[in-house]
mmCIF entry with sequence, helices, sheets and N, C-alpha, C, O atoms, coordinates in Angstrom:
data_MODEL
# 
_entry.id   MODEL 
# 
_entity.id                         1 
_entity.type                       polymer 
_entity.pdbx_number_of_molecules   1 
# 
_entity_poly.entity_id                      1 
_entity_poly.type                           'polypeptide(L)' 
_entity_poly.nstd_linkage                   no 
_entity_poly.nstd_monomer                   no 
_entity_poly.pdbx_seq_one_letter_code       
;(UNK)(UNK)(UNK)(UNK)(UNK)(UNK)(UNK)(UNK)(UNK)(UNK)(UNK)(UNK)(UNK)(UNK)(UNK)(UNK)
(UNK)(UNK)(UNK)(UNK)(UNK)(UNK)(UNK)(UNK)(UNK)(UNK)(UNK)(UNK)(UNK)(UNK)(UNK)(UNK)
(UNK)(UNK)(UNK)(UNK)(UNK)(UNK)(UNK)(UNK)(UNK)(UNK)(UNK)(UNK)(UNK)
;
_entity_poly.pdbx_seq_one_letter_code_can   XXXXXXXXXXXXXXXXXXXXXXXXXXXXXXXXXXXXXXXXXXXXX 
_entity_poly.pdbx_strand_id                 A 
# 
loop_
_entity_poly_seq.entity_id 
_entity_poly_seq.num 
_entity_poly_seq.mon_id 
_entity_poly_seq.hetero 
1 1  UNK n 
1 2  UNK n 
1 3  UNK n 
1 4  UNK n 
1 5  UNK n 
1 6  UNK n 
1 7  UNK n 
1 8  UNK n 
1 9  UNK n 
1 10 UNK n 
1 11 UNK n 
1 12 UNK n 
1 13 UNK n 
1 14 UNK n 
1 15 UNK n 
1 16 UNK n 
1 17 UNK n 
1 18 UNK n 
1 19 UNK n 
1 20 UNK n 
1 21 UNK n 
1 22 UNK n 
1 23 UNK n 
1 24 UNK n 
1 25 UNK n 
1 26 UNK n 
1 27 UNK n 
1 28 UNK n 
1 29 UNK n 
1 30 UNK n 
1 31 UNK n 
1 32 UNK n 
1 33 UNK n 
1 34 UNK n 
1 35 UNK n 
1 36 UNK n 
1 37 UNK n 
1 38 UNK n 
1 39 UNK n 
1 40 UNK n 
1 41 UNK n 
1 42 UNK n 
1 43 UNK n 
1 44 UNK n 
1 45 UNK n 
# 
_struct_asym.id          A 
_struct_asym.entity_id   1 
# 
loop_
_struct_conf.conf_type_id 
_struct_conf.id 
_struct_conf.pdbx_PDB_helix_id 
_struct_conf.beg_label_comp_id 
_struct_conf.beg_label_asym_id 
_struct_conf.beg_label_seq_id 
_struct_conf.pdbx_beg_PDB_ins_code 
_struct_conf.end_label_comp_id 
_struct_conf.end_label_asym_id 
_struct_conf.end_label_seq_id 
_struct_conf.pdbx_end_PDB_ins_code 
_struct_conf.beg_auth_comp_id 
_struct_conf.beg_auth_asym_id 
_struct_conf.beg_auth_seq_id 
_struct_conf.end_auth_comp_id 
_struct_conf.end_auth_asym_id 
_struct_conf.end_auth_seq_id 
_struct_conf.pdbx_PDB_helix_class 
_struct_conf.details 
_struct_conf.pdbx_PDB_helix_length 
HELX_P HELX_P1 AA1 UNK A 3  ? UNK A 10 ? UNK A 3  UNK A 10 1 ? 8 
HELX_P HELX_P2 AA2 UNK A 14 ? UNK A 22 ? UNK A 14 UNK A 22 1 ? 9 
# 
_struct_conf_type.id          HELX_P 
_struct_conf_type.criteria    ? 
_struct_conf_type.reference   ? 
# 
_struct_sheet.id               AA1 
_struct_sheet.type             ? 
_struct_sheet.number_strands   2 
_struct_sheet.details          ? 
# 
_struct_sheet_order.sheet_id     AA1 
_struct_sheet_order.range_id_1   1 
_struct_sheet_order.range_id_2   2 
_struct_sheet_order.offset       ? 
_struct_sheet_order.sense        anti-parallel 
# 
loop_
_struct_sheet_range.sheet_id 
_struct_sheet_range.id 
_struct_sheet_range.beg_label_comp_id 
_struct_sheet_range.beg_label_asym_id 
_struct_sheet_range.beg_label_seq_id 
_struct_sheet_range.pdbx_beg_PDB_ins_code 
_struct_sheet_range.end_label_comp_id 
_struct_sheet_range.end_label_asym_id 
_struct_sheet_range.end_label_seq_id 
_struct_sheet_range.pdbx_end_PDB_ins_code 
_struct_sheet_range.beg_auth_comp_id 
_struct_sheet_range.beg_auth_asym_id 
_struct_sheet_range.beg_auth_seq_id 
_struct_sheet_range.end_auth_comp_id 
_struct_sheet_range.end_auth_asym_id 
_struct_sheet_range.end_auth_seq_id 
AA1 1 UNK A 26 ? UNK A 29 ? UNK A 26 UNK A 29 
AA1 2 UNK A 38 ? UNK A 44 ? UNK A 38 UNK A 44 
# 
loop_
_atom_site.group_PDB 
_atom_site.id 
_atom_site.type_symbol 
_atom_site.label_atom_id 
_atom_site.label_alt_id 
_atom_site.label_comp_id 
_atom_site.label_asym_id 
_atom_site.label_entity_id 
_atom_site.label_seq_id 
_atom_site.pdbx_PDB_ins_code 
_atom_site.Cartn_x 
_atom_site.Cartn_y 
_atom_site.Cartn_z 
_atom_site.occupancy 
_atom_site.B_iso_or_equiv 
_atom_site.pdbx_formal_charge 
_atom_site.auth_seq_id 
_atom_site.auth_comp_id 
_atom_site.auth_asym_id 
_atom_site.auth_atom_id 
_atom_site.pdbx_PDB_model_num 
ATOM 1   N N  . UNK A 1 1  ? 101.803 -102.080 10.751 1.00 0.00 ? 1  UNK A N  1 
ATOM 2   C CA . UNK A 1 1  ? 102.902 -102.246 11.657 1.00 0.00 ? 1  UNK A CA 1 
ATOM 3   C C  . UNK A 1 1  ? 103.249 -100.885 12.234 1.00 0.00 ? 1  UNK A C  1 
ATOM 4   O O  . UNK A 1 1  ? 103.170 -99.890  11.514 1.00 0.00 ? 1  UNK A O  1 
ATOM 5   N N  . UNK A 1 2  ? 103.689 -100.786 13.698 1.00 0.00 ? 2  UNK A N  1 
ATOM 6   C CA . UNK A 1 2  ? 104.210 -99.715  13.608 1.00 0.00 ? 2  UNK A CA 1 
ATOM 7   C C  . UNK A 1 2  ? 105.535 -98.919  13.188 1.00 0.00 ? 2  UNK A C  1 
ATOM 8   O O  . UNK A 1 2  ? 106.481 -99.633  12.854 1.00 0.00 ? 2  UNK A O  1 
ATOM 9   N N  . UNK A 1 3  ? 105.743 -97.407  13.160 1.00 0.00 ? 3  UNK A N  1 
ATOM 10  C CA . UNK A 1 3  ? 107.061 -97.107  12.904 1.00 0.00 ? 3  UNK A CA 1 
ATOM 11  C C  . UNK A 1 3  ? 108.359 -97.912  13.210 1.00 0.00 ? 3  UNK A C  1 
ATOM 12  O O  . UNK A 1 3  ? 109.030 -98.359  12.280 1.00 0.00 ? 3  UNK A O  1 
ATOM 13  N N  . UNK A 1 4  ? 108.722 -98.102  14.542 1.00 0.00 ? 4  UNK A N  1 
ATOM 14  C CA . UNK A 1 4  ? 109.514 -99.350  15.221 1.00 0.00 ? 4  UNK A CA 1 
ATOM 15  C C  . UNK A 1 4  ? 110.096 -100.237 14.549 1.00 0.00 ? 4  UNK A C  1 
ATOM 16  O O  . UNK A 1 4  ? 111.305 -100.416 14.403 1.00 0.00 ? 4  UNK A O  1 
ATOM 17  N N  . UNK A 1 5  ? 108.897 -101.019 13.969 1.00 0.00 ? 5  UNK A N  1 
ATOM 18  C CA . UNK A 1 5  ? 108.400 -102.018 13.059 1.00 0.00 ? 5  UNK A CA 1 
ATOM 19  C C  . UNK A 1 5  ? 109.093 -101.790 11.795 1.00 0.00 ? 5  UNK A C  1 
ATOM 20  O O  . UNK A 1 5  ? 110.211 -102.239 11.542 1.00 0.00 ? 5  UNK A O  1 
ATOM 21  N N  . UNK A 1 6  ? 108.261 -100.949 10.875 1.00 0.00 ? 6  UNK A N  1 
ATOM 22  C CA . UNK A 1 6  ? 108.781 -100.878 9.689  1.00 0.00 ? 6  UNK A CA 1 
ATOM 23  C C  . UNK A 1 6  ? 110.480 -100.177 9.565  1.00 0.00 ? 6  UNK A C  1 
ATOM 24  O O  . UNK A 1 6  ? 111.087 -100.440 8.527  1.00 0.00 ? 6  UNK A O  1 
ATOM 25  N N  . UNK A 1 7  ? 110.990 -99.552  10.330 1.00 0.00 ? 7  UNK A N  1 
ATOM 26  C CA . UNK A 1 7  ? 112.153 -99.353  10.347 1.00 0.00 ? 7  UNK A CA 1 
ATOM 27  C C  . UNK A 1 7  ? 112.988 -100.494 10.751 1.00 0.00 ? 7  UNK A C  1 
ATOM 28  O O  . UNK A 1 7  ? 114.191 -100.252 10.650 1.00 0.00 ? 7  UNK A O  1 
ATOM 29  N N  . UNK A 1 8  ? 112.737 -101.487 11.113 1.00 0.00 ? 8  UNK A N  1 
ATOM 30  C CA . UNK A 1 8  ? 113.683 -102.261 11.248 1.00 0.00 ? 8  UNK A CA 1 
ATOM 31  C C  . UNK A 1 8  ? 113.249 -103.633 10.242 1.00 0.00 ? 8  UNK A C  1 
ATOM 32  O O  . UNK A 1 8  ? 113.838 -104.710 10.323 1.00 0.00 ? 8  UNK A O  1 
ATOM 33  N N  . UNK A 1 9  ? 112.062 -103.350 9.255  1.00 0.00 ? 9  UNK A N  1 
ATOM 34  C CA . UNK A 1 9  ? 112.046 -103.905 8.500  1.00 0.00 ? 9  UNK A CA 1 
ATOM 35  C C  . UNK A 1 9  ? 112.617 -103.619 7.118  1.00 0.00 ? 9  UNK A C  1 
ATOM 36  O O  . UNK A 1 9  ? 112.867 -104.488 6.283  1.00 0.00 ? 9  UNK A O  1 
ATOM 37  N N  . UNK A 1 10 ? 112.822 -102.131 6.943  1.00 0.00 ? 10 UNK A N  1 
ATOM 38  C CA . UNK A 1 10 ? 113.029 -101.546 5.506  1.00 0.00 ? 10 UNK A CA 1 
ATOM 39  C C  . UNK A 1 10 ? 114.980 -101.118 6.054  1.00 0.00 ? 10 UNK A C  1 
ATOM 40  O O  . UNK A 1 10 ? 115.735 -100.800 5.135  1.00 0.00 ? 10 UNK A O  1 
ATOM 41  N N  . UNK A 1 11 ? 115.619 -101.174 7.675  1.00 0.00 ? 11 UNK A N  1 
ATOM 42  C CA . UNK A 1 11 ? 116.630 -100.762 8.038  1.00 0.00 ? 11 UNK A CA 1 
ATOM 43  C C  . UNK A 1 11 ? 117.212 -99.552  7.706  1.00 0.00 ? 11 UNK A C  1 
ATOM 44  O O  . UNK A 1 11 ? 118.050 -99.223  6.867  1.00 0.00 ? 11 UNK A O  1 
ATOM 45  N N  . UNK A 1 12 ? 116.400 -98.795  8.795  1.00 0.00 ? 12 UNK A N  1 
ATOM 46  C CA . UNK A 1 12 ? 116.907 -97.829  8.915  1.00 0.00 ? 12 UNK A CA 1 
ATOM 47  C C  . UNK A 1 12 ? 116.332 -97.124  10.098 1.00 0.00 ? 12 UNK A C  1 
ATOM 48  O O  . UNK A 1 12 ? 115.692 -97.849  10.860 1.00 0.00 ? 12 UNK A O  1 
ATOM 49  N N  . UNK A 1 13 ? 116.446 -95.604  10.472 1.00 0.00 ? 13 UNK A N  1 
ATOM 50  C CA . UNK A 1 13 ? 116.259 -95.639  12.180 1.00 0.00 ? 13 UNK A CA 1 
ATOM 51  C C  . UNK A 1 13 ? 114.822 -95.121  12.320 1.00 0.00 ? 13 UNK A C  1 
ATOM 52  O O  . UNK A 1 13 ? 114.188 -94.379  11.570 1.00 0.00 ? 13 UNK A O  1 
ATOM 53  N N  . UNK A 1 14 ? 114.564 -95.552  13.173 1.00 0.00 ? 14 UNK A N  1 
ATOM 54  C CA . UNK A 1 14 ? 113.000 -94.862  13.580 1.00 0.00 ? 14 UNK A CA 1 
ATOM 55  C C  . UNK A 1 14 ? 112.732 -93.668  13.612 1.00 0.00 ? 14 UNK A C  1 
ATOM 56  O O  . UNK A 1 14 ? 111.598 -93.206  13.481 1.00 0.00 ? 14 UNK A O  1 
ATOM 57  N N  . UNK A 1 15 ? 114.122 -92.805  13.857 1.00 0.00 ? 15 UNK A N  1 
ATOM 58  C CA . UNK A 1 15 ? 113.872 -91.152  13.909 1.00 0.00 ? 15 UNK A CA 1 
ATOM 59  C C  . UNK A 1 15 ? 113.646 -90.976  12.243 1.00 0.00 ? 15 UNK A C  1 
ATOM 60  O O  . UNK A 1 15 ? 112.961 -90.051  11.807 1.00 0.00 ? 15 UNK A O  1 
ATOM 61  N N  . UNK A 1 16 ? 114.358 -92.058  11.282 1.00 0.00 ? 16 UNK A N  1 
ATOM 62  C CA . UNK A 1 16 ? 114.265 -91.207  9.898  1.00 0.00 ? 16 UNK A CA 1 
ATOM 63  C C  . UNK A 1 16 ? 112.806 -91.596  9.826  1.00 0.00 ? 16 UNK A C  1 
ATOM 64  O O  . UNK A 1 16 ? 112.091 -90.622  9.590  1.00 0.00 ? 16 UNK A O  1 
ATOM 65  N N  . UNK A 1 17 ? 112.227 -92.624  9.948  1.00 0.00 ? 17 UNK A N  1 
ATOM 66  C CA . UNK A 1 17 ? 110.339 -92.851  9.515  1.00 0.00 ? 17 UNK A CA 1 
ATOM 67  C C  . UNK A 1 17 ? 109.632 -92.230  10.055 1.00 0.00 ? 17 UNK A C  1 
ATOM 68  O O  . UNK A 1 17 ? 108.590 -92.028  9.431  1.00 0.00 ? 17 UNK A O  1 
ATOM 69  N N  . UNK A 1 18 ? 109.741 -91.507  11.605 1.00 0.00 ? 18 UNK A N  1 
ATOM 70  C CA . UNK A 1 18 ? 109.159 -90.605  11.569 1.00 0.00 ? 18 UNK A CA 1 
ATOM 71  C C  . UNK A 1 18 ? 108.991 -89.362  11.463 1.00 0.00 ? 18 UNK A C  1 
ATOM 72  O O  . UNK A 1 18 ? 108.074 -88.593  11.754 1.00 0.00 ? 18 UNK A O  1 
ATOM 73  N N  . UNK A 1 19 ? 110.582 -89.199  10.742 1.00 0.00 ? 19 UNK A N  1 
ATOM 74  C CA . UNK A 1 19 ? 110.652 -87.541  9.637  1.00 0.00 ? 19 UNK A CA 1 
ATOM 75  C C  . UNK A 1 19 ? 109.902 -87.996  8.723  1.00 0.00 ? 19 UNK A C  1 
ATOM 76  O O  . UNK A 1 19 ? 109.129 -87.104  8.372  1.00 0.00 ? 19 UNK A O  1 
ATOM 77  N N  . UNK A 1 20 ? 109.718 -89.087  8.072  1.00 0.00 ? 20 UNK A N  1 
ATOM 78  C CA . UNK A 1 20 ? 109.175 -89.123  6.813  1.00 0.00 ? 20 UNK A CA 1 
ATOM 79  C C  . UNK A 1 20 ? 108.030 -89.452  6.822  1.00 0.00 ? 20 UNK A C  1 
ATOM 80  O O  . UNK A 1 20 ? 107.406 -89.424  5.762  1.00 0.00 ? 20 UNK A O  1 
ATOM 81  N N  . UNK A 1 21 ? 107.379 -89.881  8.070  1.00 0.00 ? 21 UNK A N  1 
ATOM 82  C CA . UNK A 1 21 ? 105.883 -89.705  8.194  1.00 0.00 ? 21 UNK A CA 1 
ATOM 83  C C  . UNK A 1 21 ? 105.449 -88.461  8.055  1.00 0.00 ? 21 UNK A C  1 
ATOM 84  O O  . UNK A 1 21 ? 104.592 -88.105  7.246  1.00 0.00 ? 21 UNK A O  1 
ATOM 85  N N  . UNK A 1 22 ? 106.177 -87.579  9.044  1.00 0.00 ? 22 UNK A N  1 
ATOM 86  C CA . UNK A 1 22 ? 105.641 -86.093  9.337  1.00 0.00 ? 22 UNK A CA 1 
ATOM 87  C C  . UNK A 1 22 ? 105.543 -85.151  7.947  1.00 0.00 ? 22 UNK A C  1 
ATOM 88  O O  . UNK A 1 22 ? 104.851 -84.153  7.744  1.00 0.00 ? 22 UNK A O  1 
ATOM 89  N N  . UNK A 1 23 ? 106.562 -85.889  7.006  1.00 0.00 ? 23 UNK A N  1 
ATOM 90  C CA . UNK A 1 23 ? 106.791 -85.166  5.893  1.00 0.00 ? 23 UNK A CA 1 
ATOM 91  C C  . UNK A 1 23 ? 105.757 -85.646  4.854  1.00 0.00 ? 23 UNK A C  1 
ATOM 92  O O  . UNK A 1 23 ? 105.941 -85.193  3.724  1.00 0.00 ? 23 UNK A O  1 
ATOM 93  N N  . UNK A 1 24 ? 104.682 -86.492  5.017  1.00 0.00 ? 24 UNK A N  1 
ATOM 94  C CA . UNK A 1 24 ? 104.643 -87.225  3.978  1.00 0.00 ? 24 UNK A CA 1 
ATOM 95  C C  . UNK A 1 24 ? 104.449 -88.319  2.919  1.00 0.00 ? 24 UNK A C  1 
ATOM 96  O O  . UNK A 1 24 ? 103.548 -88.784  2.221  1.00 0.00 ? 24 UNK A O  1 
ATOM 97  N N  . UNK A 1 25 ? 106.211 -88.550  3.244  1.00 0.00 ? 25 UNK A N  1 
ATOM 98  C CA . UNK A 1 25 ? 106.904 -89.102  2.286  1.00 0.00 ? 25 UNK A CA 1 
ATOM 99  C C  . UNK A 1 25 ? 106.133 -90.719  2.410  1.00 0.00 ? 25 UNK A C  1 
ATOM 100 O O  . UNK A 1 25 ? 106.352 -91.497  1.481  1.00 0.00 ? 25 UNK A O  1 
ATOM 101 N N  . UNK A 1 26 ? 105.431 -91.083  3.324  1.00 0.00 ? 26 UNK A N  1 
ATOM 102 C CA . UNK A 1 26 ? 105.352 -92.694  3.509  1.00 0.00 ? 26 UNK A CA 1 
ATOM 103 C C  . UNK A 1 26 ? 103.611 -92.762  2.947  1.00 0.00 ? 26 UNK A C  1 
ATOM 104 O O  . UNK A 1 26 ? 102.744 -92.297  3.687  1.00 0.00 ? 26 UNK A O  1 
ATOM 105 N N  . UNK A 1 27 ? 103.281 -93.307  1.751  1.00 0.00 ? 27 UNK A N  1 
ATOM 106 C CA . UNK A 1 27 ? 101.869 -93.576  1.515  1.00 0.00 ? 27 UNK A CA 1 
ATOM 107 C C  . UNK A 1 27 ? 101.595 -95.088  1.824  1.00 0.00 ? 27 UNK A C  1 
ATOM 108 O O  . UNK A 1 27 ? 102.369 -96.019  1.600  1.00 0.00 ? 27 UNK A O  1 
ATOM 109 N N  . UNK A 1 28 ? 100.369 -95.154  2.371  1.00 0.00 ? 28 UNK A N  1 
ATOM 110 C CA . UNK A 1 28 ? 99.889  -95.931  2.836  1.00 0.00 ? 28 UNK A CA 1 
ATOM 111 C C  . UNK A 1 28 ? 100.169 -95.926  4.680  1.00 0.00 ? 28 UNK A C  1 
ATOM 112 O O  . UNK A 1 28 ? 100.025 -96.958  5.335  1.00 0.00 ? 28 UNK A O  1 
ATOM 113 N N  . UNK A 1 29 ? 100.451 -95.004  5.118  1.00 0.00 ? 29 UNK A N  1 
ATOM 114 C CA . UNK A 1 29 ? 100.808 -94.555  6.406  1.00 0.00 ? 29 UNK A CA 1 
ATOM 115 C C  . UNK A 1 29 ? 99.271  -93.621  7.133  1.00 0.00 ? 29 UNK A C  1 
ATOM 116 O O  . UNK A 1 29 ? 98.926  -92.503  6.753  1.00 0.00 ? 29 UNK A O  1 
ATOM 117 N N  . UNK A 1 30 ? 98.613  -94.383  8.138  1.00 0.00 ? 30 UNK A N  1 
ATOM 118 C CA . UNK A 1 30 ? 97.958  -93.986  8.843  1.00 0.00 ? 30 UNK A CA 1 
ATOM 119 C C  . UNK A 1 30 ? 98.013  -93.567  10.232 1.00 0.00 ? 30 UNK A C  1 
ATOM 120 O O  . UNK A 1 30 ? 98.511  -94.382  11.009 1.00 0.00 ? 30 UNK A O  1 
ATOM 121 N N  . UNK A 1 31 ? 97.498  -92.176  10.825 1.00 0.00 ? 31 UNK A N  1 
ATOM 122 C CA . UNK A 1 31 ? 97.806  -91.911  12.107 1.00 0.00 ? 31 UNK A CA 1 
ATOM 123 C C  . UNK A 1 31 ? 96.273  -92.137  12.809 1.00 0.00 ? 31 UNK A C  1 
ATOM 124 O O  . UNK A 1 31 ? 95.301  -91.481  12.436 1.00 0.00 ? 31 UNK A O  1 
ATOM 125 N N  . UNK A 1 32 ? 96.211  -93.084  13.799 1.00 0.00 ? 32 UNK A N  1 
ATOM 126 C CA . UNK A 1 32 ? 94.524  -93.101  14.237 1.00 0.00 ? 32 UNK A CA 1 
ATOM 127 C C  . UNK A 1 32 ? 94.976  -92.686  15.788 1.00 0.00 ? 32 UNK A C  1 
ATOM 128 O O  . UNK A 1 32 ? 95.297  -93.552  16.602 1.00 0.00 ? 32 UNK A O  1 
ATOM 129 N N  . UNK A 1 33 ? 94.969  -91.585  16.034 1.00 0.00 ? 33 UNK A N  1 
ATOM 130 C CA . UNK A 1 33 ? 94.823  -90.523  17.366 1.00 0.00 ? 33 UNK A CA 1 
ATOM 131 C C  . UNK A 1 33 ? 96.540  -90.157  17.407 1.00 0.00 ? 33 UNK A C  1 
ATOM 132 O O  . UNK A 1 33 ? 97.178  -89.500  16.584 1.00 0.00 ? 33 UNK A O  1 
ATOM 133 N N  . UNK A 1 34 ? 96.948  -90.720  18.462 1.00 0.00 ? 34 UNK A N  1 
ATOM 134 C CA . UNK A 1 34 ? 98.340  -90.365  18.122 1.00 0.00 ? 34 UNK A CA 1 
ATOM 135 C C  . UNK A 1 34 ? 99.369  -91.273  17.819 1.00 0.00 ? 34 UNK A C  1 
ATOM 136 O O  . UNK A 1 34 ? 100.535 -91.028  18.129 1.00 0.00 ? 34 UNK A O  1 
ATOM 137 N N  . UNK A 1 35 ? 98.942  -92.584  17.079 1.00 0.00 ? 35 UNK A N  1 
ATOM 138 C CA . UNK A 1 35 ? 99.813  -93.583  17.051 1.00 0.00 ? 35 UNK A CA 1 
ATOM 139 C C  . UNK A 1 35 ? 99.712  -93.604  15.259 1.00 0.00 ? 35 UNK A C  1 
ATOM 140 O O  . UNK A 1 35 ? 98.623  -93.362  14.739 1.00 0.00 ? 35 UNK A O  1 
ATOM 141 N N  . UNK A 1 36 ? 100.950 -93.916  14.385 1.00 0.00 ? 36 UNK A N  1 
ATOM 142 C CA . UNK A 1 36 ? 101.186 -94.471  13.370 1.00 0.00 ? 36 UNK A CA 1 
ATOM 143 C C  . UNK A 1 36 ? 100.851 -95.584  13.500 1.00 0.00 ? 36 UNK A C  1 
ATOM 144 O O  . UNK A 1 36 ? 100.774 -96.158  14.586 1.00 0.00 ? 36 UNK A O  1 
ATOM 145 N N  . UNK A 1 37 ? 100.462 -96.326  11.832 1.00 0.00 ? 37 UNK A N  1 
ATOM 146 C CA . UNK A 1 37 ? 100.619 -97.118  11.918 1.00 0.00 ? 37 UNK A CA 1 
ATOM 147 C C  . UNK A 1 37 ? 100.710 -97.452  9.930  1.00 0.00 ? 37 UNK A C  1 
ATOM 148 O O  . UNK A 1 37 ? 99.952  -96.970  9.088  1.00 0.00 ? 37 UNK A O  1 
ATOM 149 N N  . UNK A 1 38 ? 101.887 -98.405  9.690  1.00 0.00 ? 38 UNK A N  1 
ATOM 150 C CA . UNK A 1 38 ? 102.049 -98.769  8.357  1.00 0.00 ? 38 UNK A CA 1 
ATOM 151 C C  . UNK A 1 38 ? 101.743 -99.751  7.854  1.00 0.00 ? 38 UNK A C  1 
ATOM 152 O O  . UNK A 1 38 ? 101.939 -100.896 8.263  1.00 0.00 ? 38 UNK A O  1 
ATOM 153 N N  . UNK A 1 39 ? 101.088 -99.312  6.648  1.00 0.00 ? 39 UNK A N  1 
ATOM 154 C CA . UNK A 1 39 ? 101.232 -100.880 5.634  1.00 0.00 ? 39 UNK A CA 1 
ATOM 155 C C  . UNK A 1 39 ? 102.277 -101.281 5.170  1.00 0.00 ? 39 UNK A C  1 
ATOM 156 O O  . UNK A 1 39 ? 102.825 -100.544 4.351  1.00 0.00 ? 39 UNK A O  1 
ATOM 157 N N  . UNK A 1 40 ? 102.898 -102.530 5.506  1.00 0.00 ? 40 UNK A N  1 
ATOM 158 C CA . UNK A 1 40 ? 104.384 -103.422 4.853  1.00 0.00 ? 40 UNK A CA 1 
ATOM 159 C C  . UNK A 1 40 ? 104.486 -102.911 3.241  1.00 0.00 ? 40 UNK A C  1 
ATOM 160 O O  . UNK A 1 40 ? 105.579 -102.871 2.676  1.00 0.00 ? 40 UNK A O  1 
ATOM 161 N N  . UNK A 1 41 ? 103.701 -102.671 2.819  1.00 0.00 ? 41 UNK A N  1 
ATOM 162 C CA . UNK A 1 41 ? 103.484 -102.196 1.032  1.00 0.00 ? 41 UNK A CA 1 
ATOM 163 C C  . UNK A 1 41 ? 103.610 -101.067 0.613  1.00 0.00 ? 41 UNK A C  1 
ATOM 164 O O  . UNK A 1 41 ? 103.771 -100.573 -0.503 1.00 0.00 ? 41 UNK A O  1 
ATOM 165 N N  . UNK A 1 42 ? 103.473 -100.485 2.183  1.00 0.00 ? 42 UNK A N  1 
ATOM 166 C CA . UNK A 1 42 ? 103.264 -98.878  1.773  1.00 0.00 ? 42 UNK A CA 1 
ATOM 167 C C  . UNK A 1 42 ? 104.780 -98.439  0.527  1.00 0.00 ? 42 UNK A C  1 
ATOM 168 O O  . UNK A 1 42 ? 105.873 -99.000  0.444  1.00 0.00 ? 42 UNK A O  1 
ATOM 169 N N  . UNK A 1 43 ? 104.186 -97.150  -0.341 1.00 0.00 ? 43 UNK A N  1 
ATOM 170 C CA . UNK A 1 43 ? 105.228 -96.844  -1.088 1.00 0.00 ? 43 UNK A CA 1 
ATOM 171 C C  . UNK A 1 43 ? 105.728 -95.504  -0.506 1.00 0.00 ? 43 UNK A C  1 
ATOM 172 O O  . UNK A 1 43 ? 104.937 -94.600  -0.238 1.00 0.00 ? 43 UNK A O  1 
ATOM 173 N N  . UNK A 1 44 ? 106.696 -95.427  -0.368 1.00 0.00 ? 44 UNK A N  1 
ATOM 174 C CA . UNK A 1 44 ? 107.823 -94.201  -0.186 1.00 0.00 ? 44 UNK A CA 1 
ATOM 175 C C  . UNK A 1 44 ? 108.415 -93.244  -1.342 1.00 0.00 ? 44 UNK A C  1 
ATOM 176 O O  . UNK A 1 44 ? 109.379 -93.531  -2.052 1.00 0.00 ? 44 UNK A O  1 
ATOM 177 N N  . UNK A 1 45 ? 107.655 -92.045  -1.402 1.00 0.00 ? 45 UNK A N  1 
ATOM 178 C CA . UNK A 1 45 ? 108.312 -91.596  -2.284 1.00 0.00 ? 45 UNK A CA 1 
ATOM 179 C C  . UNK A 1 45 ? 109.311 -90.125  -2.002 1.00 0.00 ? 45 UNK A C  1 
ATOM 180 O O  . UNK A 1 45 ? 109.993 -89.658  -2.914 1.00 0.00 ? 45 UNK A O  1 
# 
């Protein structure tokens, strides 16, 4: 799914998922060129 996506699935704002992409923090988070994209499962740590 994308960022968009999973932020309004887990509620919360798109600017924080993609601090926490950039940081990281989101496993199971893939970037294929310049687009994210998440697994619903992914774990956050």
């Amino acid at each position: 799914m994308s960022p968009e996506e999973y932020a309004k699935y887990m509620g919360v704002s798109r600017v924080t998922i993609y601090r926490m992409l950039r940081d990281g923090r989101i496993e199971g988070a893939l970037k294929i060129g310049r687009q994210w994209r998440i697994d619903p499962n992914a774990r956050v740590t």
